[in-house]
C-alpha positions in Angstrom: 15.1 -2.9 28.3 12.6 -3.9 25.8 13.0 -2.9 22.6 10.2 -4.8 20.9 7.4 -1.5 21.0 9.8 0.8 19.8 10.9 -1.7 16.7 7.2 -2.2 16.1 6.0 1.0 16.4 9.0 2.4 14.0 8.3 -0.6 11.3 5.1 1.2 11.3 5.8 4.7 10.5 8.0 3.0 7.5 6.0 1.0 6.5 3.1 3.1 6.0 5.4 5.6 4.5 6.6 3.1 2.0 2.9 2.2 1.0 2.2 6.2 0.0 4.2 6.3 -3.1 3.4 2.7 -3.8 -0.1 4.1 -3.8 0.3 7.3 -5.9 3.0 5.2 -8.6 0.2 2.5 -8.5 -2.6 4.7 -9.6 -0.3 6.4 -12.4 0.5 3.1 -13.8 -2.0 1.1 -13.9 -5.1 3.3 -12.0 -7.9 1.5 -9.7 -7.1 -1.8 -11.3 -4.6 -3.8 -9.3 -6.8 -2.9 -6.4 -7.8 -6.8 -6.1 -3.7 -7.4 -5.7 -3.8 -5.1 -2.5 -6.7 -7.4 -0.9 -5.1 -10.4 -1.7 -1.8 -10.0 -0.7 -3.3 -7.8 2.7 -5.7 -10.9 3.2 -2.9 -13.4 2.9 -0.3 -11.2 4.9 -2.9 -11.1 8.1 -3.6 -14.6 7.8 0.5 -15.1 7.8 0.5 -13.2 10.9 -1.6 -15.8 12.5 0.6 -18.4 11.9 3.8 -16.9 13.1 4.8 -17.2 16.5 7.8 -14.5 16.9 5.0 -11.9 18.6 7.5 -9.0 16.9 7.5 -10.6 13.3 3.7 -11.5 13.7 2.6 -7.9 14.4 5.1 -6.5 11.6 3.3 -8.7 9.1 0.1 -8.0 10.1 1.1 -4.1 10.2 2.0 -4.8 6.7 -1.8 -7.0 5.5 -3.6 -3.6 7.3 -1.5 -1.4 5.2 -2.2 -3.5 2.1 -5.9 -3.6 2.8 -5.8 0.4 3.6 -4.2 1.1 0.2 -7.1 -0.2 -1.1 -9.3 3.1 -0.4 -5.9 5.6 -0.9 -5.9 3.9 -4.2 -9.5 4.8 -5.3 -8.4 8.2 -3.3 -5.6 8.9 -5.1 -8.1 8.4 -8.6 -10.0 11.4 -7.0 -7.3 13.8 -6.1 -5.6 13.2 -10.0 -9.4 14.0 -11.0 -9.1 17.4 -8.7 -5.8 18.1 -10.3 -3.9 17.7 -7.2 -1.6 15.3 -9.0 -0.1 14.5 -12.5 -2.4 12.4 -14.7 -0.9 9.9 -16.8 -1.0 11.1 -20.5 -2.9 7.9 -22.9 -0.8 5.2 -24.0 -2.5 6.4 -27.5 -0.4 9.7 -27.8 2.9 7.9 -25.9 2.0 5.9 -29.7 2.0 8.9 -32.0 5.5 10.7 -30.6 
């Protein structure tokens, strides 16, 4: 048996689960700014992909740069649902000062 699809296709469904509270804890912290570190280190994990040649690693790491580069628009997403209300906003760092 071949096991390789299955591996793949489960990294895959983690990983992407692993990127949606890196998104939302991203946007809470820190907002739309770090949104350059999501296309750099997406950018460089696809072009790391290239130069493995383990097919099963190479695909895992590239699963990873698309997820990276997709959390790019979740991340301007997310601003817009905390907008809507649908999620907690970050109270200023101005009253965090005063208590």
């Amino acid at each position: 048996m071949y096991f390789d699809g299955m591996i793949i296709a489960l990294s895959t469904f983690f990983i992407i689960g692993l990127f949606h509270p890196i998104v939302i804890k991203t946007e809470y912290y820190f907002g739309t700014r770090p949104w350059w570190i999501f296309l750099l280190t997406g950018l460089a994990a696809i072009i790391g992909s290239l130069c493995i040649s383990n097919t099963l690693l190479s695909a895992i790491v590239g699963v990873i740069g698309a997820s990276l580069l997709w959390s790019i628009g979740e991340l301007f997403q997310q601003k817009k649902r905390v907008e809507r209300g649908w999620f907690p906003k970050r109270p200023s760092r101005d009253k965090e000062a005063e208590v």
